[in-house]
C-alpha positions as CSV (number, residue, x, y, z in Angstrom):
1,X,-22.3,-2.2,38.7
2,X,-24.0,0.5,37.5
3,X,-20.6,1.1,34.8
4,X,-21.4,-2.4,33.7
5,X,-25.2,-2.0,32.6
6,X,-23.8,0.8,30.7
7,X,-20.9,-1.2,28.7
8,X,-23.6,-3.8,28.1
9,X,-25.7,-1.5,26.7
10,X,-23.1,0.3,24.4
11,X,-22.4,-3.1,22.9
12,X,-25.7,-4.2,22.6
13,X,-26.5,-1.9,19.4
14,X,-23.7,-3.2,17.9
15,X,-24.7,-5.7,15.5
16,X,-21.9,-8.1,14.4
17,X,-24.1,-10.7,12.7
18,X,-23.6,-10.5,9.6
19,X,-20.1,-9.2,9.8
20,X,-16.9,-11.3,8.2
21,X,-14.0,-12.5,9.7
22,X,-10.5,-12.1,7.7
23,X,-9.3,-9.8,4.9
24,X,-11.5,-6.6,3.7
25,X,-10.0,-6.7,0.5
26,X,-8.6,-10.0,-0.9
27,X,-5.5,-10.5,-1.7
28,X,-3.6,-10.6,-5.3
29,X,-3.7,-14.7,-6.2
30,X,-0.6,-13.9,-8.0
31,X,1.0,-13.0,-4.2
32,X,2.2,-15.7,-2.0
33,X,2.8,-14.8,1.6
34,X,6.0,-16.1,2.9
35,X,8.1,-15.4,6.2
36,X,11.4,-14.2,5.3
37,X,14.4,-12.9,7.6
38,X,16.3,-10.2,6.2
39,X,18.9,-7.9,7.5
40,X,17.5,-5.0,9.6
41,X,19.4,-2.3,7.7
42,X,18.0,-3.6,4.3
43,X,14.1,-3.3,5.7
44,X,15.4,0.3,7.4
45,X,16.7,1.0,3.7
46,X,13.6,0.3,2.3
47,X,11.1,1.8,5.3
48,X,12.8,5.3,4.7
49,X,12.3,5.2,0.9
50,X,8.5,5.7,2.0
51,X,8.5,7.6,4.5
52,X,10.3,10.2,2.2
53,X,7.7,9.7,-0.4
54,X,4.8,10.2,1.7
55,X,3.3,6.9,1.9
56,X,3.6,3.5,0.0
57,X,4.1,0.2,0.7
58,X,8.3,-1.1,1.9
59,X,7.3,-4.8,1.0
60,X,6.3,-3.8,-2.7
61,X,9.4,-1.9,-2.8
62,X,11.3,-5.4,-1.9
63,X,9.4,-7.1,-4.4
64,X,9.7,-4.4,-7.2
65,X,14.1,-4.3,-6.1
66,X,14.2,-8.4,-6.4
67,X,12.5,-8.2,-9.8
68,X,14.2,-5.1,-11.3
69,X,17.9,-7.5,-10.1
70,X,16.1,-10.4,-11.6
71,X,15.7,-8.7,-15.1
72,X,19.2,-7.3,-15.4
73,X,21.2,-10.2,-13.8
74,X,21.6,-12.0,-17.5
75,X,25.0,-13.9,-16.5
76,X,24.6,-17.6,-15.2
77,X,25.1,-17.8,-11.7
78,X,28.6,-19.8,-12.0
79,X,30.0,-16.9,-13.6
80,X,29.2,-14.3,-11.5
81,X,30.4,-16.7,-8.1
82,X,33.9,-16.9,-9.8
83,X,33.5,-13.3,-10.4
84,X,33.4,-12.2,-6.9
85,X,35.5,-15.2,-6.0
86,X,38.5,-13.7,-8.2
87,X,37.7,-10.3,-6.9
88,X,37.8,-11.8,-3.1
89,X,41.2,-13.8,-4.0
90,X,42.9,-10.4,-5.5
91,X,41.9,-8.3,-3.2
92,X,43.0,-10.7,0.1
93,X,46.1,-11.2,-1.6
């Protein structure tokens, strides 16, 4: 009992009232959050890029890898599937 009164008491001088609930600092309106399943190598890959550097974020590293492949990937998409289709064909046969 005597435990209790002193809980109550801890909790009592903290004053929530004017607190608010979700994110401290907003978030970029240019971001979109998604839910996305990706290999667990590929997030390993990217989790020991920062941990090497000292610090830093894995997901912008995703972000900053899909835009960098964006940029330089200039060919239509039908010509780089019969690309690697030729290359698979050769190669199996």
């Amino acid at each position: 009992m005597k435990r209790n009164n002193i809980m109550k008491k801890q909790t009592m001088k903290d004053d929530f009232s004017k607190g608010k609930r979700g994110a401290v600092v907003k978030p970029d309106p240019n971001k979109v959050r998604i839910t996305i399943r990706l290999d667990l190598d590929i997030i390993d890959h990217f989790k020991k890029i920062v941990l090497e550097a000292g610090g830093g974020n894995y997901q912008t590293l995703i972000n900053d890898a899909l835009r960098e492949s964006i940029s330089h990937n200039t060919q239509p998409l039908e010509k780089t599937l019969r690309k690697i289709i030729r290359e698979e064909l050769h190669a199996s046969g």
